[in-house]
Chimera marker file (.cmm) of the C-alpha trace (Angstrom):
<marker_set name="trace">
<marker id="1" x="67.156" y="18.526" z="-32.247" r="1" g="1" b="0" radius="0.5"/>
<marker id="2" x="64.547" y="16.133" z="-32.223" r="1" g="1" b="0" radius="0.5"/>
<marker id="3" x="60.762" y="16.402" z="-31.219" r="1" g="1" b="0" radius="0.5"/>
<marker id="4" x="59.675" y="14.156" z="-28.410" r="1" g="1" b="0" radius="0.5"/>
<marker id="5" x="55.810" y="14.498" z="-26.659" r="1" g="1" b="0" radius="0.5"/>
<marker id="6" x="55.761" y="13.240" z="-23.159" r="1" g="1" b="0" radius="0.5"/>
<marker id="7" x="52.147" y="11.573" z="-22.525" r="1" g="1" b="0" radius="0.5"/>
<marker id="8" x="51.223" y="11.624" z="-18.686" r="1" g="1" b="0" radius="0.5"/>
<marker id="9" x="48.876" y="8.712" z="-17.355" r="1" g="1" b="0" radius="0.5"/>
<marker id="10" x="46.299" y="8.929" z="-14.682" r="1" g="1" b="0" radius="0.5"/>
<marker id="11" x="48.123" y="6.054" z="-12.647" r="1" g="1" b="0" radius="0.5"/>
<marker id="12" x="49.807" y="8.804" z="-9.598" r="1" g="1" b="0" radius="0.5"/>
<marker id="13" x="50.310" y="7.099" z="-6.891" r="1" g="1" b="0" radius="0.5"/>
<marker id="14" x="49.925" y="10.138" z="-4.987" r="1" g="1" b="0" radius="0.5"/>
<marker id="15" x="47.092" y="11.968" z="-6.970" r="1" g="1" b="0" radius="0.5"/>
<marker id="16" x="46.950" y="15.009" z="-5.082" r="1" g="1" b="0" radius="0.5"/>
<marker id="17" x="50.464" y="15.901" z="-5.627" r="1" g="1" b="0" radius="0.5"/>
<marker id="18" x="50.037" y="14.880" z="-9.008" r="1" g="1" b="0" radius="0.5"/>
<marker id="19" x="47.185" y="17.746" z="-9.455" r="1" g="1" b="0" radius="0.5"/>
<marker id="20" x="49.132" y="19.867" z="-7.385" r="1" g="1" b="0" radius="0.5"/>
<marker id="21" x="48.802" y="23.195" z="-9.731" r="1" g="1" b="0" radius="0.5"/>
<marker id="22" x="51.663" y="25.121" z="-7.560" r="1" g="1" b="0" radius="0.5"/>
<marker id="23" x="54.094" y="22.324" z="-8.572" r="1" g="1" b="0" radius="0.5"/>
<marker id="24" x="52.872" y="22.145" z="-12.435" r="1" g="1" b="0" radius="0.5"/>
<marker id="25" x="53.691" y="26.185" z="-12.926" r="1" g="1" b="0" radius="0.5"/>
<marker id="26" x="57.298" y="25.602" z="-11.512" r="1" g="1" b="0" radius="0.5"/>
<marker id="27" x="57.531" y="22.343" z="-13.620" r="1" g="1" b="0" radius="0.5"/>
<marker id="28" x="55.805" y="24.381" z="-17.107" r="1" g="1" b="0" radius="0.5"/>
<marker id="29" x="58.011" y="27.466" z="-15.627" r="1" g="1" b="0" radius="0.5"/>
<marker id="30" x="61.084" y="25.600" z="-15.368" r="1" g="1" b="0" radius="0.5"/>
<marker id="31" x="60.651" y="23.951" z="-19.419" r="1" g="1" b="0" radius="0.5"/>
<marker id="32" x="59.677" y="26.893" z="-20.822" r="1" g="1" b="0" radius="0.5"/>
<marker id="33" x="63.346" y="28.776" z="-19.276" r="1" g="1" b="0" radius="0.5"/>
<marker id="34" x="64.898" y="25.547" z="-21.079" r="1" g="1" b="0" radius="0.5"/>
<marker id="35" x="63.933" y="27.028" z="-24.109" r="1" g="1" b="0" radius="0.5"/>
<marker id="36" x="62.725" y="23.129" z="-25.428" r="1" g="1" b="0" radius="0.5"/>
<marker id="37" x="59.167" y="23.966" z="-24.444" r="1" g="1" b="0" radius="0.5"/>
<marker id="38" x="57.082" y="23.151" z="-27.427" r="1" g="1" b="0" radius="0.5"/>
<marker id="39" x="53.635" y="23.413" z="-25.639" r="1" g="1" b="0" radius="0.5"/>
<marker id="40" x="51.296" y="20.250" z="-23.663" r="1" g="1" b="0" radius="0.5"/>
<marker id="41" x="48.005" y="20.150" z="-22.496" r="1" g="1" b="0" radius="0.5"/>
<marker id="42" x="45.612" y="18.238" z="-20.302" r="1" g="1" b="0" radius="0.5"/>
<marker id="43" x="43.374" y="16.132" z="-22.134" r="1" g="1" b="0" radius="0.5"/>
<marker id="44" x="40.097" y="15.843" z="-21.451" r="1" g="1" b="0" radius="0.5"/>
<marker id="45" x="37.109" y="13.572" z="-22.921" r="1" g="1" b="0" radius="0.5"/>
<marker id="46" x="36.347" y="11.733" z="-25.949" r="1" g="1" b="0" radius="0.5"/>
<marker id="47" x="35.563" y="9.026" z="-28.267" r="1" g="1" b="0" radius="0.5"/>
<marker id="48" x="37.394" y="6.129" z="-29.597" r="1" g="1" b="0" radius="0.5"/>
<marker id="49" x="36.392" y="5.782" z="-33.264" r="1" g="1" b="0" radius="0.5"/>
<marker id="50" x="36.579" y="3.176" z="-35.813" r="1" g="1" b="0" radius="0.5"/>
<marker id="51" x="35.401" y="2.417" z="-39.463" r="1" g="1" b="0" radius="0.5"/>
<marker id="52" x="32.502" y="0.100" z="-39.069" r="1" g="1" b="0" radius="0.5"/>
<marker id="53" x="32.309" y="0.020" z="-35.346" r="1" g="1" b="0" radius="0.5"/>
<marker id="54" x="30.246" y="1.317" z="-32.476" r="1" g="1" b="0" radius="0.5"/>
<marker id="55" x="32.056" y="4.903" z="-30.774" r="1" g="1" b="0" radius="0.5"/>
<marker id="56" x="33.400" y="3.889" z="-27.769" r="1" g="1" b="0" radius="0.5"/>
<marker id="57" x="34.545" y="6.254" z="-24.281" r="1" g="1" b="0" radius="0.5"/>
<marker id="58" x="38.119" y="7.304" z="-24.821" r="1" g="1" b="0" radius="0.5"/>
<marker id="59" x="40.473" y="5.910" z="-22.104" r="1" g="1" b="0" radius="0.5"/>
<marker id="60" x="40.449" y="7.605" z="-18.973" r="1" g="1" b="0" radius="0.5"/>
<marker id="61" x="44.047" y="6.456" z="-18.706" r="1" g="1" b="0" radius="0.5"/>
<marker id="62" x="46.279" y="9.747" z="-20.451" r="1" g="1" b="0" radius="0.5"/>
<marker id="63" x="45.270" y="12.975" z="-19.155" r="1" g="1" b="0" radius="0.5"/>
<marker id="64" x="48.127" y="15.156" z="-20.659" r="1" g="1" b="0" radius="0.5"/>
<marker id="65" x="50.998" y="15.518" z="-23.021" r="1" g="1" b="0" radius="0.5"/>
<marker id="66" x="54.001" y="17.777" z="-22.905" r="1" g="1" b="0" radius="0.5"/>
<marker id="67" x="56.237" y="18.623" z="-26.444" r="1" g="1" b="0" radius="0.5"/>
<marker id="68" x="59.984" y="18.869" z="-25.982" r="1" g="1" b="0" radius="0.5"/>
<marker id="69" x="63.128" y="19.660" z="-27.897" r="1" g="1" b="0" radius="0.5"/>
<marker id="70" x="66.287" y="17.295" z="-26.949" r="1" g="1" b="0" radius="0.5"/>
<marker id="71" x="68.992" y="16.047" z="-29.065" r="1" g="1" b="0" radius="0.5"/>
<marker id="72" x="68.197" y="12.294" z="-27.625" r="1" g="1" b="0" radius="0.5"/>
<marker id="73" x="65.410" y="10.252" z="-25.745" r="1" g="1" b="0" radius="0.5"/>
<marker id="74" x="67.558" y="10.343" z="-23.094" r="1" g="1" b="0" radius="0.5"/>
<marker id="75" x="67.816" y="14.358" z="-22.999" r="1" g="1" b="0" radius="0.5"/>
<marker id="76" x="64.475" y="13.495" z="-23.621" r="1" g="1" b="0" radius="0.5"/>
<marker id="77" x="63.653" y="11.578" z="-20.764" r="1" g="1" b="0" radius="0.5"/>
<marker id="78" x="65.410" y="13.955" z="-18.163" r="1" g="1" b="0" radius="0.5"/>
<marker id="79" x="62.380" y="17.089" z="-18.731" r="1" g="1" b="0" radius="0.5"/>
<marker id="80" x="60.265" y="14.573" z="-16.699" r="1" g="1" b="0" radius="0.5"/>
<marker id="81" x="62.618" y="15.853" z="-13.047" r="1" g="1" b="0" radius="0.5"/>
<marker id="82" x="60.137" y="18.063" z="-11.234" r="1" g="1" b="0" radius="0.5"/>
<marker id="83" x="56.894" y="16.374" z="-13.717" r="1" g="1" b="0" radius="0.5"/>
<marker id="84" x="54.550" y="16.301" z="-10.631" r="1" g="1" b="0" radius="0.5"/>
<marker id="85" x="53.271" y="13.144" z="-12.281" r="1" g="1" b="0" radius="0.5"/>
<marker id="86" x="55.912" y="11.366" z="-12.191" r="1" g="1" b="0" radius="0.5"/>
<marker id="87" x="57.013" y="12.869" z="-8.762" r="1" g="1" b="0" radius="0.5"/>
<marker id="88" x="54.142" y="11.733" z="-7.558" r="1" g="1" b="0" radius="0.5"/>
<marker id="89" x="54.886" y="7.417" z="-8.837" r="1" g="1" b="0" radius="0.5"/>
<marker id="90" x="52.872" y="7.839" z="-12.045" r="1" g="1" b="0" radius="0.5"/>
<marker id="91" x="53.295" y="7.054" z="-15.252" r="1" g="1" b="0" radius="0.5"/>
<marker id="92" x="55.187" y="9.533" z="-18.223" r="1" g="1" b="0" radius="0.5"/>
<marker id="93" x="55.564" y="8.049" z="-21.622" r="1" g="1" b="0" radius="0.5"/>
<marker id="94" x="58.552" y="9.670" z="-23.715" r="1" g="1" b="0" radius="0.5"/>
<marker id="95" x="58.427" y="9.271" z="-27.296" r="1" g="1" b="0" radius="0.5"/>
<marker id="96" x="59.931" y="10.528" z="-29.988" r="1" g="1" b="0" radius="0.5"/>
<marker id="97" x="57.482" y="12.666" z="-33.068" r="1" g="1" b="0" radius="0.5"/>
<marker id="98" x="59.263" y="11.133" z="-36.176" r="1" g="1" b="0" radius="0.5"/>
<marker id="99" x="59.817" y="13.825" z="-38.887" r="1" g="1" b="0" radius="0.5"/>
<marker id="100" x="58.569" y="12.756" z="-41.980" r="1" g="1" b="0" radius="0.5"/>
<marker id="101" x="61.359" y="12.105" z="-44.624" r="1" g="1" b="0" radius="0.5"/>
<link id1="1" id2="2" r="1" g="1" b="0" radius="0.2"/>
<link id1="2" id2="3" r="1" g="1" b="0" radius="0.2"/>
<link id1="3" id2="4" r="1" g="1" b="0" radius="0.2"/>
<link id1="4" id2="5" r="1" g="1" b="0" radius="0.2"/>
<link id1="5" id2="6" r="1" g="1" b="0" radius="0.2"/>
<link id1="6" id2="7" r="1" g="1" b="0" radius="0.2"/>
<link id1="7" id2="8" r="1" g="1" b="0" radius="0.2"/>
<link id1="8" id2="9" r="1" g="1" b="0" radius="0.2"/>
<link id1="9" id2="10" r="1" g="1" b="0" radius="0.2"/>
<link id1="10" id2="11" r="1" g="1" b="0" radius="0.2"/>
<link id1="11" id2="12" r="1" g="1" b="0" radius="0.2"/>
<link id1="12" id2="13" r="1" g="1" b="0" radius="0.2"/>
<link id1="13" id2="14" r="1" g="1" b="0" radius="0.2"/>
<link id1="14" id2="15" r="1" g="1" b="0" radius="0.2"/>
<link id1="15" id2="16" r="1" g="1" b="0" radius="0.2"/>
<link id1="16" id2="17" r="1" g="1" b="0" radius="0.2"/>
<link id1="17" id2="18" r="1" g="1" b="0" radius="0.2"/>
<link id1="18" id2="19" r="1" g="1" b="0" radius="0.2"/>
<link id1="19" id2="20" r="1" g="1" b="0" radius="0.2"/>
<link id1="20" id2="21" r="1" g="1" b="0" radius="0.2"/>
<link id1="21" id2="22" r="1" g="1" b="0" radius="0.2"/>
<link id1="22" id2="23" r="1" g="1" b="0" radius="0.2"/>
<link id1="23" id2="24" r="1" g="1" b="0" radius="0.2"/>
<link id1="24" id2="25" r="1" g="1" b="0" radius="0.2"/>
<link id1="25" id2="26" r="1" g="1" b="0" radius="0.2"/>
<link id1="26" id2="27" r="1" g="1" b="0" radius="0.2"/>
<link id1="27" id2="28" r="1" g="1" b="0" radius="0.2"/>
<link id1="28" id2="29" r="1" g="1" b="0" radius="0.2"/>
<link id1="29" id2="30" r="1" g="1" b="0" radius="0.2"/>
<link id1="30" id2="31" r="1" g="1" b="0" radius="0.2"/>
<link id1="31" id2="32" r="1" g="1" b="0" radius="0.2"/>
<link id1="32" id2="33" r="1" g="1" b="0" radius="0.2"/>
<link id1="33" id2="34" r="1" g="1" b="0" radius="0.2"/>
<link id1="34" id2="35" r="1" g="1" b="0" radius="0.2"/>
<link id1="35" id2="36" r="1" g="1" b="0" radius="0.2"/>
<link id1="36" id2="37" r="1" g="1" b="0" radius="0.2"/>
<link id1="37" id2="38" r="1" g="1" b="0" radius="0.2"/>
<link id1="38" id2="39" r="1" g="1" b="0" radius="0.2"/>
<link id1="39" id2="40" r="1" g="1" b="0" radius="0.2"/>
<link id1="40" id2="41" r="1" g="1" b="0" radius="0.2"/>
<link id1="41" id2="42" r="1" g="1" b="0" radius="0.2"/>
<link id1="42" id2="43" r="1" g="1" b="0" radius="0.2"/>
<link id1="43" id2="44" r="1" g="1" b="0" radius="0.2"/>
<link id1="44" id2="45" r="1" g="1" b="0" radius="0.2"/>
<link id1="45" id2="46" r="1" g="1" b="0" radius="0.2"/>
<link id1="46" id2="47" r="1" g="1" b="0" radius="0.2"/>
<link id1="47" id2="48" r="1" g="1" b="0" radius="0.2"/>
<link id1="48" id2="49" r="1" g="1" b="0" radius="0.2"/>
<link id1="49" id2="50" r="1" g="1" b="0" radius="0.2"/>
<link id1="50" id2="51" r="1" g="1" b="0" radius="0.2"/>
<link id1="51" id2="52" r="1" g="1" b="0" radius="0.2"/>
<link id1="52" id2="53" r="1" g="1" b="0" radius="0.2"/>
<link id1="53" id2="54" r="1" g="1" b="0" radius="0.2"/>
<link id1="54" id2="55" r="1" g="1" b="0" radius="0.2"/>
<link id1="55" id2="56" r="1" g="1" b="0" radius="0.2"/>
<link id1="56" id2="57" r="1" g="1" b="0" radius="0.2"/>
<link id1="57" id2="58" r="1" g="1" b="0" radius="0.2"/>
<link id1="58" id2="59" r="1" g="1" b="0" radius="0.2"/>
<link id1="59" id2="60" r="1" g="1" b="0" radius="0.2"/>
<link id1="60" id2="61" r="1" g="1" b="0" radius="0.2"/>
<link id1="61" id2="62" r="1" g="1" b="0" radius="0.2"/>
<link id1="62" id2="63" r="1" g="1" b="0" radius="0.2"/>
<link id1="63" id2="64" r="1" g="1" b="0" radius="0.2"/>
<link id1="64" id2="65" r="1" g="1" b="0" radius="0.2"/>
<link id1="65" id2="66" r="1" g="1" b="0" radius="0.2"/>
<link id1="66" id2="67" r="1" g="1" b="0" radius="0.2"/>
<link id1="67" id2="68" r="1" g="1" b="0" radius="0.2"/>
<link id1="68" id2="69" r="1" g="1" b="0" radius="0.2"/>
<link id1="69" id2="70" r="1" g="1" b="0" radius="0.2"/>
<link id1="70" id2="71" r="1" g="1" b="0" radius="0.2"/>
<link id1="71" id2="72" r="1" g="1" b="0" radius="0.2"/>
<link id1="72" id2="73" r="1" g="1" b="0" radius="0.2"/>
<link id1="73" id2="74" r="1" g="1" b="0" radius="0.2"/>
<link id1="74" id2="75" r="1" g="1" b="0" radius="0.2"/>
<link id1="75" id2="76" r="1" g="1" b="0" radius="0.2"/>
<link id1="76" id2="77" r="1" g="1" b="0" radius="0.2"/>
<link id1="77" id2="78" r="1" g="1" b="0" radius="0.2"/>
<link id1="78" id2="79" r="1" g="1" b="0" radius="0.2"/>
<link id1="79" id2="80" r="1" g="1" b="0" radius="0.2"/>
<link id1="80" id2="81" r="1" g="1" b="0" radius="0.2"/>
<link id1="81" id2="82" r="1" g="1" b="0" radius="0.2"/>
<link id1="82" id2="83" r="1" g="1" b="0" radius="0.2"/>
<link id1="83" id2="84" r="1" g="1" b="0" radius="0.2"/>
<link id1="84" id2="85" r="1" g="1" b="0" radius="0.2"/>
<link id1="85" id2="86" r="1" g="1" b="0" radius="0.2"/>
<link id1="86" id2="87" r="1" g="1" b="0" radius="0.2"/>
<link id1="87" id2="88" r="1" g="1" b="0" radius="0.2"/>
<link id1="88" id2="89" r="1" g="1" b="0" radius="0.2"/>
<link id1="89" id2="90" r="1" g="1" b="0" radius="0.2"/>
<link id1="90" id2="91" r="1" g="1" b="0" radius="0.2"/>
<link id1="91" id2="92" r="1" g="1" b="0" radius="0.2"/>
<link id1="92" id2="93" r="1" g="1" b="0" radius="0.2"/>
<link id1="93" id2="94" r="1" g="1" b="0" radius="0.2"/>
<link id1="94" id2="95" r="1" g="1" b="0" radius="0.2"/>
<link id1="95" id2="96" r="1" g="1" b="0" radius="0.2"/>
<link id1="96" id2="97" r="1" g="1" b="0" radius="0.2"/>
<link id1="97" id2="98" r="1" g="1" b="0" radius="0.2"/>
<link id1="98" id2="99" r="1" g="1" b="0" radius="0.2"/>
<link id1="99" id2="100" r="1" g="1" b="0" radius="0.2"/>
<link id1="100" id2="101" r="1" g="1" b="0" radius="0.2"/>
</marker_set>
């Protein structure tokens, strides 16, 4: 199996379904029985740093990420049914964690 992290965006177009904390225990309830639950988080506040440059806000734009298991992007892809992101019109970015060789 390969590792994928699902990043969720702050673009919903219907935010309070988005934040809807009923729906995102079935959704965490519902990966965790898959068994390819690898852990997530919101994300909160930051800094954008750089070598030689003035710190900068972080982006307001990802507030979470989720870690799956699936033998494919595709497999990959279908842990974001019942996301209440993405349920709600917002944006979920699947991508795969490369393993190092």
């Amino acid at each position: 199996m390969n590792d994928y992290i699902l990043l969720i965006y702050n673009d919903a177009v219907d935010a309070a379904a988005a934040d809807d904390g009923e729906k995102w225990n079935q959704y965490l309830s519902s990966l965790r029985l898959s068994g390819c639950f690898d852990g997530g988080s919101a994300i909160g506040h930051g800094l954008k740093v750089r070598k030689g440059h003035p710190e900068q806000p972080s982006s307001p734009d990802l507030t979470g990420f989720i870690r799956v298991r699936a033998d494919s992007l595709a497999k990959a892809q279908a842990f974001l049914v019942g996301n209440p992101a993405y349920e709600a019109g917002g944006t979920v970015e699947v991508r795969e964690l490369p393993r190092d060789q």
